[in-house]
Steps between C-alpha positions, in 0.01 A plus 500: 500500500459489845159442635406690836224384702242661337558363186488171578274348747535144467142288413348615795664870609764576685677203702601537822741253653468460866888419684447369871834541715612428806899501582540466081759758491767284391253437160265819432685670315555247243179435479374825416758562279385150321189592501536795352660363187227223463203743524618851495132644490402329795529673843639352819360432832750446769281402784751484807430331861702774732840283345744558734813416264403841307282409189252731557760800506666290185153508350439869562875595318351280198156715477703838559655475178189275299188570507398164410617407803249527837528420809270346801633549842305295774543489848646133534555147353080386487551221263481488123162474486438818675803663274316375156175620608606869597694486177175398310323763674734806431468347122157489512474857603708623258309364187756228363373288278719178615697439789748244541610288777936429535752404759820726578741228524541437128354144479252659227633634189344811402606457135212234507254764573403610182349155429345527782331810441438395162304235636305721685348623199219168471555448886404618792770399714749308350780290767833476403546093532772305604289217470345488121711342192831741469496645867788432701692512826845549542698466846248364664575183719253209440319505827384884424413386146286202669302747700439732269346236255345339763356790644360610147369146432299536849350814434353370137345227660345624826402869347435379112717714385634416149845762528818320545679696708250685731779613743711659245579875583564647132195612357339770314133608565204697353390819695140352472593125638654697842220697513283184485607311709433667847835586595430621815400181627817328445688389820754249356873509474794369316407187260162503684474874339531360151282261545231701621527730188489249232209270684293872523576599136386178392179478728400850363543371144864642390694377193822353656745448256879306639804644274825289559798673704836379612506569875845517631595455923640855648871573487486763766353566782250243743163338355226576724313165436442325898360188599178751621451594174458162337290378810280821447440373129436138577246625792292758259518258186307224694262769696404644160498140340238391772297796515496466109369144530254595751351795318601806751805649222293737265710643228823522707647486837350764715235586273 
């Protein structure tokens, strides 16, 4: 039997999985459509930047003809940061019980979401880990792998942080932890957004539970990561890790 959404809610209601795009019409499509075999009761948030390749209208075609499928138009490219966080909101405000953080390019299999989500049920927020016995990284070239690592390793030690991979972007949260965690305060973007998250779940006291995943590099379309957005990492990582060590951080950044 076939379970519609009512009659299964996951551990913690209904799941909402929140899709940031901008210019990803080469790779939306199969990305819903994978998504939608790996968690058919979950719904769909496209959130789309303007694109001016066509997703949005691609995205629109999708949530015509299922109504799992939703759509966020907004009025440019802002940054991921500012894509997740109207994504959480519209979530939020709409009484799911979990939402989930994913990329559009394919570089995170949604047939490991269920574990994620299953995760979720002694968690609240549990990161998808490239970094954790069994996670892995495919495609990547050695200096990328180096900076992710390194970047990771820098945030444990300047923010005490005990997650491996605080700047990974596949991740399922509690309704409760977003709410918690002052939301409209955040300012960050890009890997600086993730961190941000996990270092204000775990100041307010959050379960945070890493689940290994194989992350595999984009076959389509252009990564967004810049030079700006690792600086902007490095640069918050050491203000918080300062302020932390002089006693001005309360719970979280911004808080």
């Amino acid at each position: 039997m076939v379970m519609t959404s009512s009659q299964h809610r996951g551990p913690v209601g209904r799941v909402a999985v929140i899709v940031p795009t901008y210019n990803e019409a080469e790779n939306v499509e199969q990305i819903v459509a994978r998504l939608r075999r790996a968690v058919p009761d979950a719904d769909i948030l496209i959130a789309d930047d303007n694109s001016p390749d066509g997703t949005g209208e691609m995205a629109d075609k999708f949530a015509l003809t299922d109504d799992h499928v939703h759509v966020l138009h907004r009025p440019g490219k802002q940054g991921l940061g500012a894509a997740y966080l109207a994504g959480f909101g519209w979530a939020l405000d709409r009484g799911y019980g979990a939402v989930v953080e994913m990329d559009a390019d394919g570089s995170h299999d949604p047939a490991e979401l269920p574990a994620l989500l299953a995760a979720l049920e002694d968690a609240d927020l549990v990161v998808g880990s490239r970094w954790v016995a069994g996670g892995e990284v495919r495609n990547w070239p050695r200096s990328r792998e180096v900076l992710s690592r390194g970047g990771n390793a820098y945030a444990r030690v300047m923010l005490g942080l005990s997650v491996h991979d605080a700047t990974g972007g596949y991740r399922a949260y509690r309704a409760a932890t977003l709410q918690d965690i002052a939301l409209h305060s955040v300012r960050s973007q890009g890997y600086c957004f993730q961190i941000d998250l996990t270092l204000r779940a775990a100041r307010a006291g959050k379960k945070i539970v890493e689940v290994p995943i194989t992350f595999t590099e984009r076959t389509a379309g252009s990564s967004k990561m810049s030079r700006a957005i690792v600086a902007e990492a490095l640069w918050k990582v050491t203000e918080w890790g300062l302020a932390t060590r002089l006693g001005r951080l309360g719970r979280g950044p911004g808080q």
